[in-house]
KOLRO-859100 format. One record per residue: residue in one letter; x, y, z negated of N, C-alpha, C in turn. Coordinates in steps of 0.001 Angstrom, whole numbers, plus 500000, padded with zeros to 6 digits. Atoms other than C-alpha are relative to their C-alpha. Layout:
// KOLRO-859100
AXYZXYZXYZ ...
END
This chain:
// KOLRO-859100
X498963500077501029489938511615494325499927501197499076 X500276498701500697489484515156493163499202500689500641 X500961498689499062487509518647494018500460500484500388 X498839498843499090490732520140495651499622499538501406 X500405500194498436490897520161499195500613498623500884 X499378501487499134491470517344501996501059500265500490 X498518500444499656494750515941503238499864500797501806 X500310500187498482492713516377506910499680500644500152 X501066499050499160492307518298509470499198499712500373 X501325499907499512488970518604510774500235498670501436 X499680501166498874490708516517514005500165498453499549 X500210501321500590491756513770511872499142499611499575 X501510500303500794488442513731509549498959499612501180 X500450500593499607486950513114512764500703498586500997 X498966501341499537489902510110514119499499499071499040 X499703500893501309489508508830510297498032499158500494 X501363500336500186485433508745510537500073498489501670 X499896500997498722485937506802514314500388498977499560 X499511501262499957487883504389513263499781498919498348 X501059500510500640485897503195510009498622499942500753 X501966500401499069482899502946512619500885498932500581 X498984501170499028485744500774514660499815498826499545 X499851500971500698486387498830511727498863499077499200 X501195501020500702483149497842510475499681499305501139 X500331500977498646482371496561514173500965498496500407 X498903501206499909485536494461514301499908499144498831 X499909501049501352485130492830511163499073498486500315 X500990501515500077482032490728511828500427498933501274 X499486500880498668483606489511515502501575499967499644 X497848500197499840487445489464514157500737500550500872 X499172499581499148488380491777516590501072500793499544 X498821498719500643491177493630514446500842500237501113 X499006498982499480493377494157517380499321501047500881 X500966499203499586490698495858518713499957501644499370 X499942498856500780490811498312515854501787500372499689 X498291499421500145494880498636515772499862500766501216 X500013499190498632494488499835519671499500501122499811 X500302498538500296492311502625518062500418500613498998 X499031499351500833494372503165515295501640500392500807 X498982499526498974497475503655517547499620501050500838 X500590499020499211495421505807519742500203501448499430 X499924499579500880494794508054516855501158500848499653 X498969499322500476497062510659515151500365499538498774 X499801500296501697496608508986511752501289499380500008 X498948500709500677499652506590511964501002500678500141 X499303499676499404501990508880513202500436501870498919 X499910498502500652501643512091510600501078499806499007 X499697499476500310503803510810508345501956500131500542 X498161499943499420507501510535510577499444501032501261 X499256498847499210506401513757512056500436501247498877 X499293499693500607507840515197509090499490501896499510 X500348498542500403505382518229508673499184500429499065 X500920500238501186503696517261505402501198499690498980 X499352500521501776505687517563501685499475498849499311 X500238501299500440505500514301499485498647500313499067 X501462500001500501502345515763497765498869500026500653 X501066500150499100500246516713500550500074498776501057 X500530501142499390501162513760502626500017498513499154 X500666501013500819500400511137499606498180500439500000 X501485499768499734496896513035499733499627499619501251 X500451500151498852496603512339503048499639498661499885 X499413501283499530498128508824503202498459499578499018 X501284500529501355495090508347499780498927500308500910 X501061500331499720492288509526501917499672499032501343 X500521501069498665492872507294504857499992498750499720 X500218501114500357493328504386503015498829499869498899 X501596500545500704490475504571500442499106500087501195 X501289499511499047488115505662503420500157498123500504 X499513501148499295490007502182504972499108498570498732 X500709501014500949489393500063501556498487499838499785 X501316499977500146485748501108501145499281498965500930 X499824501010498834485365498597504024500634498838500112 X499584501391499527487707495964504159501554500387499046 X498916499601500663490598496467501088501024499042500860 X498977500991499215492645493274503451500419500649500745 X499528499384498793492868495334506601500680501481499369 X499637499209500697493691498386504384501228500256499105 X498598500686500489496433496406502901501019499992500965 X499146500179499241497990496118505880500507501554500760 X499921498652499545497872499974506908501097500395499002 X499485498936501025498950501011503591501605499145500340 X498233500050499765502596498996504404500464500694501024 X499383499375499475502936500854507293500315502061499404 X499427498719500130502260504086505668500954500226498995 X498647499906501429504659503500502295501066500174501088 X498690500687499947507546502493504317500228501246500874 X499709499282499132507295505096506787499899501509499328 X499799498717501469506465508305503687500556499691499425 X498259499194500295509116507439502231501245500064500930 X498406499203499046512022507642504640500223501163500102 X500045498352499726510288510953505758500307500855499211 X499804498968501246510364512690502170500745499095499243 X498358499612500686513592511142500769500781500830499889 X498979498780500483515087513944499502501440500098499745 X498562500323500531518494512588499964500755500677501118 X498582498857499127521298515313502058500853499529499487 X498624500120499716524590515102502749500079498959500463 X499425500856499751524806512136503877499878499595501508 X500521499816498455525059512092507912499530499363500684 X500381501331499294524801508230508579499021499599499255 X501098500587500815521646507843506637498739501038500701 X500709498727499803520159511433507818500066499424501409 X500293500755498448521097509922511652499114498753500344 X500610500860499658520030507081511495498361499447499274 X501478499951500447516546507553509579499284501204500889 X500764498896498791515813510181512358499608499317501053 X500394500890498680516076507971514927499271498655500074 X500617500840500288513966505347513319498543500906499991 X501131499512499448511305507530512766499494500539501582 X500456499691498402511543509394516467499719498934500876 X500908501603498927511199505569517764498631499848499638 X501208500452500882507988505161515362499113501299501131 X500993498655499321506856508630516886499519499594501199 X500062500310498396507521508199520313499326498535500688 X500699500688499616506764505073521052498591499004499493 X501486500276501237503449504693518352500205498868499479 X499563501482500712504738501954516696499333499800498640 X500768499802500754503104500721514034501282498853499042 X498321500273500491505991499372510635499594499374499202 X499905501466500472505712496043509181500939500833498450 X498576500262501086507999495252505755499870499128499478 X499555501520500730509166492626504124500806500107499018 X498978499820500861511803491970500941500422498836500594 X499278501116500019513969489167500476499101498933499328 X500322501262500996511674487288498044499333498722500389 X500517501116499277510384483744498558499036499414498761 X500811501341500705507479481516496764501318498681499469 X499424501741500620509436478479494691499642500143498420 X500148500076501405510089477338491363501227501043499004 X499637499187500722512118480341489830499456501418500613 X500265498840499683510894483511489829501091501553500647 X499090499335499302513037486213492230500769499147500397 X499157500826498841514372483582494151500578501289501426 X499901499493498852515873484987497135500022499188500885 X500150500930498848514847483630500683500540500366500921 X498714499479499071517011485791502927500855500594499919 X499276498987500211519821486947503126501149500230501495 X499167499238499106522357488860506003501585499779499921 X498321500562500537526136487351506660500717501244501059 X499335499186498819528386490273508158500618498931500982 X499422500473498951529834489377511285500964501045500980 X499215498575499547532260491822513392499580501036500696 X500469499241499537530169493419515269498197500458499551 X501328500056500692527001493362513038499450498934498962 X500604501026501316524939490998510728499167498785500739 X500692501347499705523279487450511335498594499490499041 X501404499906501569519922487155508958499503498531500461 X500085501425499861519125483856508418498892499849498405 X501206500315500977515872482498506070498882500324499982 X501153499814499968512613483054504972499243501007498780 X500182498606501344510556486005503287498371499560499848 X501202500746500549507135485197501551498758500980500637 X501468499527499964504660488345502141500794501160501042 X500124499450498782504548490149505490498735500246500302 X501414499019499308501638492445506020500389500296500710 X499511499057498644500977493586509271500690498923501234 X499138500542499605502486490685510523500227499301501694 X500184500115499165501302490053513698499956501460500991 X500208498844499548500471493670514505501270501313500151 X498934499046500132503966495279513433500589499733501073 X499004500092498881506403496387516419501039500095499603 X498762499820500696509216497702513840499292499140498770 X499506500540501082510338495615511334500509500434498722 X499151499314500337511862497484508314500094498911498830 X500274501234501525513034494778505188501200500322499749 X498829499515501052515192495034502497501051498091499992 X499855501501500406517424491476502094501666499928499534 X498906500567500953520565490032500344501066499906501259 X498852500450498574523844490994502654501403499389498757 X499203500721500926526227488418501185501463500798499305 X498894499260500577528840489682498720500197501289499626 X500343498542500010527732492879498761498804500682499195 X500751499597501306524243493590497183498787500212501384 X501640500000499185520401494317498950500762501087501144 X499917498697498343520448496470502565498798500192500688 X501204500127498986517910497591504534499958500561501084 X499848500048498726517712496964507722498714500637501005 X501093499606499010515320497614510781500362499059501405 X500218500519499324513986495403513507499274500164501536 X500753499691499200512527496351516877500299499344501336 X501172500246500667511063494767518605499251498597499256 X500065500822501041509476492628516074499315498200500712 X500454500479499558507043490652517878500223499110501389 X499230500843499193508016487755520668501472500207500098 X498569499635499823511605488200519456499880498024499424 X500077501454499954512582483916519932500705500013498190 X499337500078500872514764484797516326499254500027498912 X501233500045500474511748485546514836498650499452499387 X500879500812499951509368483032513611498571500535498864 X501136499814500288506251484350512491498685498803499157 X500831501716500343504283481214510252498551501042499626 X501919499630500236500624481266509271499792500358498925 X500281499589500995498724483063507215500176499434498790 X499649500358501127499908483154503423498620500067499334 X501100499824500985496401484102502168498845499206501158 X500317501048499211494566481409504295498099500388500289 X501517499444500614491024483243502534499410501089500250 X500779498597501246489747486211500802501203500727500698 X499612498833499329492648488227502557500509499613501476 X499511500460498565493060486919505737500190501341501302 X499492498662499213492841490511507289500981500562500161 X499209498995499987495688491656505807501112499635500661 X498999500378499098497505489475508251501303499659499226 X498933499826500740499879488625505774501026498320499998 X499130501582499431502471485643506838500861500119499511 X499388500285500250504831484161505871501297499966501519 X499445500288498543508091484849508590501668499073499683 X498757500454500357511632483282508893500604500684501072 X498730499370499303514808484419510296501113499079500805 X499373500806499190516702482112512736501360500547500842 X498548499396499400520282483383512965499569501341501008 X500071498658499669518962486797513895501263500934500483 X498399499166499597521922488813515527499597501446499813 X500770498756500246521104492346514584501658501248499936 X498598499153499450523994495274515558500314500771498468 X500074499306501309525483497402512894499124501322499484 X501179498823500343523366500420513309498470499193499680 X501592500449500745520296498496512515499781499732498570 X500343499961501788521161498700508919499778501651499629 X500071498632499974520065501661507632500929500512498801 X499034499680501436521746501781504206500380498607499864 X499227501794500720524031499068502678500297500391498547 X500480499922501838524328498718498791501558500771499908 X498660498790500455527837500793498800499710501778499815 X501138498946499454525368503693499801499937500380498529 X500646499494501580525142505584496348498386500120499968 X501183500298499532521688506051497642499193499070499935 X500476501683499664520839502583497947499053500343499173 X501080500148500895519231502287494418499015501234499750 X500981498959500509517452505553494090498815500417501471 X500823499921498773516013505055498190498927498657499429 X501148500933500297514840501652496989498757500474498926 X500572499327501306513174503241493711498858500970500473 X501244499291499599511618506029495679498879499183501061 X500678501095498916510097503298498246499242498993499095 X500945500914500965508585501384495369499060501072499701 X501062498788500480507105504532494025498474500413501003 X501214499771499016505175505170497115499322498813500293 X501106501273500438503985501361497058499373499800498873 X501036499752501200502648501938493820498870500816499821 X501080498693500043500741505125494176499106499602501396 X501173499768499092499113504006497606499084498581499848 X501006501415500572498249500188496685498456500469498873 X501378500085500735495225501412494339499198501306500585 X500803498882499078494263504294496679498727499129500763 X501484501212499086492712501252499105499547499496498721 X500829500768500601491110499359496231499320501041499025 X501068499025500296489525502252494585499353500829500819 X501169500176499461488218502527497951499333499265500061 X501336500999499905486662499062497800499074500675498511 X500694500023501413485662500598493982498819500770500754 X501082498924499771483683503460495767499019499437501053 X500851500303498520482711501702499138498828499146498759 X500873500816500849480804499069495893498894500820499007 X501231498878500699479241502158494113498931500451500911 X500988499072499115477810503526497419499374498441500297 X501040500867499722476197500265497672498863499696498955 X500795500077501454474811499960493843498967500709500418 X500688499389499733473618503057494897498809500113501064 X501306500482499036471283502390497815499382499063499941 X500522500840500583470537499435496159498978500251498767 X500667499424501354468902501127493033498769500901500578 X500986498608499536467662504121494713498847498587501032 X501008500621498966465641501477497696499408498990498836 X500737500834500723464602498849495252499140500280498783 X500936499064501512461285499667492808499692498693498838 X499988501285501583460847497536489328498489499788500041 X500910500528500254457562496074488752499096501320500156 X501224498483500143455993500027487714500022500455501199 X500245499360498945456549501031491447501191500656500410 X499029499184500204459579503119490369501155499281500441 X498797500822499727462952502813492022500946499920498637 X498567500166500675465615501220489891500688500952499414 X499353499573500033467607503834490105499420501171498732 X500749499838500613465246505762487480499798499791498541 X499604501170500980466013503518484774500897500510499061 X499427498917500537467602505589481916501464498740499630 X498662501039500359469794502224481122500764499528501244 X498523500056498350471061501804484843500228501412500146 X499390498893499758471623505425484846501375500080499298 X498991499028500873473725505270481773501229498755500964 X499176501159499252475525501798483472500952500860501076 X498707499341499082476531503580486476500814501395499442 X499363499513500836477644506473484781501213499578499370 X498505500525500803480407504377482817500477499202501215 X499548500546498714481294503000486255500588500840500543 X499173498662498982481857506310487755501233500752499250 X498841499838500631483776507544485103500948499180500026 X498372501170499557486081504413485065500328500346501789 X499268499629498877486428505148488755500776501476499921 X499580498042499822486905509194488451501438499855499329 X498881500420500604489357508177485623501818499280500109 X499512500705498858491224505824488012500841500994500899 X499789499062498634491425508368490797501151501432498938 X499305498468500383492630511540488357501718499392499490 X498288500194501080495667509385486471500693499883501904 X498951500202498684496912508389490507500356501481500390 X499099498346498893496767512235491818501138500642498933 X499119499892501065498693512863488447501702499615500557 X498719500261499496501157510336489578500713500442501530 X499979499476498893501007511429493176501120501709499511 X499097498983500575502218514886491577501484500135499789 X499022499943500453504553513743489624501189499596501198 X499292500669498992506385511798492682500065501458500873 X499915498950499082506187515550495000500998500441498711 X499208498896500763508458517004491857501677499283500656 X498450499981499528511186515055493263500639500691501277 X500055498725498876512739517491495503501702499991500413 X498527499872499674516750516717495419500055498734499371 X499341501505500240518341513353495450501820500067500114 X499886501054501043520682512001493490499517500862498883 X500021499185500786519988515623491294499023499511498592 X500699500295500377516707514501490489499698498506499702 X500228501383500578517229510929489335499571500060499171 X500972499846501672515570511408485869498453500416500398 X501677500439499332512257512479487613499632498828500688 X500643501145499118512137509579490012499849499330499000 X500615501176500283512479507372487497498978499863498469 X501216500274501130509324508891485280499361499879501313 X501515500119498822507709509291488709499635498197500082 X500568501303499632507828505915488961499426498747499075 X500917500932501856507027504662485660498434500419499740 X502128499873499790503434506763486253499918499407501343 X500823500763499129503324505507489544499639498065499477 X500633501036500716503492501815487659498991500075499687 X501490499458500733500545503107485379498728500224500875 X501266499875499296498671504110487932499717499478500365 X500037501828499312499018501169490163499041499134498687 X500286501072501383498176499190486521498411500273500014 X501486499584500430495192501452485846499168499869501193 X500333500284499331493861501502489437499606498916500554 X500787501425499426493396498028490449499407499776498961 X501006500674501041492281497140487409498650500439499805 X501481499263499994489252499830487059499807499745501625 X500708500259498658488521498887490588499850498223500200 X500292501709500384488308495080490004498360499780499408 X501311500241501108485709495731487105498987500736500360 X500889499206499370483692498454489213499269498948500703 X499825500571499084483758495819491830498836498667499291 X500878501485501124482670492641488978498689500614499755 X501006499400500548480098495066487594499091500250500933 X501396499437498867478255496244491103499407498447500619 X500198501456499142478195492481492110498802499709499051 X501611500367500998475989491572488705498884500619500327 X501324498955499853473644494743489432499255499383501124 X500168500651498102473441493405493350499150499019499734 X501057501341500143472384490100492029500959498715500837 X499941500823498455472564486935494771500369500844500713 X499813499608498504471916488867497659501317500548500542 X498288499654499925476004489953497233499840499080501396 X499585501123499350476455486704498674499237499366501495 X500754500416499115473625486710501735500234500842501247 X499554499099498198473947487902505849501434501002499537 X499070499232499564477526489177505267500193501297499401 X500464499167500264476443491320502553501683500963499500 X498741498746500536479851494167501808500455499841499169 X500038500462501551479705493239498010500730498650500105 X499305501226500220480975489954499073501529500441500402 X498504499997499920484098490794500885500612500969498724 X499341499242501102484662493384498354500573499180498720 X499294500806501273484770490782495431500890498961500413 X499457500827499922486696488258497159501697500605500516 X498753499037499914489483491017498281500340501151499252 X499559499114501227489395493055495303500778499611498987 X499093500793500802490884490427493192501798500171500379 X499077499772500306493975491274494514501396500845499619 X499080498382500224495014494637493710500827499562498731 X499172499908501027496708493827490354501327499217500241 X498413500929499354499296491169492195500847500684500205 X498664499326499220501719493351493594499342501521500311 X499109500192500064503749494979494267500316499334498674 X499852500327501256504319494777490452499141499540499579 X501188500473500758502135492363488865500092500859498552 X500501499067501112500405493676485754501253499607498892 X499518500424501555502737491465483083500950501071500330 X498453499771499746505726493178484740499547501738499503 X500189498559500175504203496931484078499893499830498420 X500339500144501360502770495827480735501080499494498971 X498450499418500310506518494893479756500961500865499739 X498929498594499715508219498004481053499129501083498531 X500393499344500934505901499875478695499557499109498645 X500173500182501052505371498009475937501058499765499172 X498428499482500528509686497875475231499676501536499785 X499731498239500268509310501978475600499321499941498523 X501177500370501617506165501452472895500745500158498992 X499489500866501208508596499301470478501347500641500158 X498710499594500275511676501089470760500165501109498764 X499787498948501437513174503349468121499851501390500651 X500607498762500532511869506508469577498546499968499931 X501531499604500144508408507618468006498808500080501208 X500770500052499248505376506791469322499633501330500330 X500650498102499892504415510408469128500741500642500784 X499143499209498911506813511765471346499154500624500755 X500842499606499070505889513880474304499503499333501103 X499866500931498800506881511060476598498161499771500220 X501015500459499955503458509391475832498645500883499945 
END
């Protein structure tokens, strides 16, 4: 991402390297729970609810374990990166004073700690014919809440033990709750893969809610919570900035293949490929669109560590999160076209024995979906654009 220093210690850099040897082995036999058992093993899932990394150095972190993850398999990488958003931000919410939010996000993480849990999420939203439909929502009851319906995209979904989802408590406004444990709970219904294809790693199902009985401490915030909107806000932010971390690792894991592809293969004169003053200049404008990629995210990464006091700092979160949009925007996208571009160079043989280049193009396509699809970023800024203050500002 840059020439500054790593997120990792020398202990992790060698956990991280293990378990990309894990994961390329599990891929071709489908053994992914194979590779969760050594990711649980591991210290990686667990660094960031032990609460001893600031929101800049542990977004560097959280960035090199998931590009190292995407360079490999951006699906299974997809499904990491929900446990690490959901679980960096709780840790570095910068929100005090408040005792029943500060209690009970302690004791969500010390469960995550203690018993290595690995943290699912979900929203309320559902697949139909209006867009933001809501598919669940939470009816108080006297001694807690009843969750009843169905939520569309669940990464992780087989593999998560905590639950953490945001959903519609009636009359009231969004809450987010927490589930444990997630898995053979009969209330629970778990359906089949939503991406049936091209991301079938990222385990991503579709679940429903069957009169769920859930106590009152299992909400963590409720929308009366002044908090509410500026916890949700910072929890998007960190799904923005780590979603194009993994897919500008599939961008790089697709360069380091160009590259041994160029350099091993010789052209008619004898000479490798790589040699070639017009594939030199090619990759070249490849690497830059990646480098380019990588410098606007640690930017936004930055900008997201300036928030440092909550509610104080509401006017930073919400530029942090307008570059984390951008970056998200700019990131999948220059890692899409890295991705299109190393496949032409490749040729066929992308597509022969299982060749890397293939899963890469068939799970690279979906970095620009979500969280925020692209129209929805390319909106938010193109009102700022057209409004009555000057384009020239500093803003831009």
């Amino acid at each position: 991402m840059s020439n500054g220093p790593s997120a990792l210690s020398p202990q992790h850099r060698e956990q991280l390297d293990a378990l990309v040897a894990a994961l390329r082995e599990s891929l071709p036999t489908g053994d992914l729970p194979g590779f969760y058992r050594r990711f649980r093993e591991s210290d990686l899932p667990f660094v960031p609810v032990r609460g001893e990394l600031d929101t800049g150095k542990l977004f560097r972190f959280c960035y090199e374990v998931l590009h190292r993850l995407g360079s490999v398999s951006p699906a299974v990488a997809l499904a990491v990166e929900n446990h690490y958003y959901v679980t960096s931000a709780l840790a570095t919410f910068p929100a005090g004073g408040d005792p029943v939010l500060d209690a009970r996000r302690d004791a969500l993480l010390e469960s995550v700690r203690d018993n290595r849990w690995l943290v699912a999420n979900t929203n309320s939203k559902v697949h139909g014919n209006k867009l933001g439909a809501v598919g669940t929502y939470a009816k108080p009851m006297p001694d807690g809440f009843a969750v009843n319906g169905s939520a569309a995209y669940t990464s992780l979904a087989t593999e998560g033990d905590l639950l953490v989802f945001i959903t519609q408590i009636l009359d009231q406004g969004p809450g987010v709750f927490a589930i444990a444990p997630m898995q053979d709970n009969p209330a629970i219904e778990i359906g089949p893969y939503l991406f049936p294809s091209a991301m079938l790693d990222s385990d991503t199902r579709r679940i429903t809610f069957h009169d769920l009985e859930l106590p009152a401490d299992s909400q963590l915030i409720d929308p009366a919570n002044s908090h509410a909107e500026l916890l949700f806000a910072f929890e998007m932010a960190w799904h923005q900035l780590l979603i194009p971390a993994l897919y500008l690792g599939g961008a790089a894991g697709a360069l380091e293949e160009v590259r041994t592809f160029l350099r091993d293969t010789q052209g008619r004169d004898g000479k490798p490929l790589a040699e070639l003053d017009g594939m030199v200049i090619d990759i070249g404008r490849l690497a830059i669109d990646y480098r380019s990629a990588c410098q606007v995210l640690q930017r936004a990464g930055e900008r997201l560590a300036e928030v440092r006091r909550i509610p104080e700092d509401a006017d930073l979160l919400a530029a942090a999160s307008a570059e984390a949009g951008v970056a998200k925007y700019v990131g999948t996208r220059r890692a899409e076209e890295v991705v299109t571009v190393a496949r032409r160079i490749v040729g066929a043989r992308t597509f022969t024995g299982g060749h890397l280049l293939e899963r890469l193009s068939q799970e690279i396509m979906f970095g620009p979906l979500g969280p925020e699809v692209s129209a929805v970023i390319e909106r938010r800024l193109g009102t700022r654009a057209l409004d009555d203050q000057s384009f020239l500002n500093p803003w831009w």
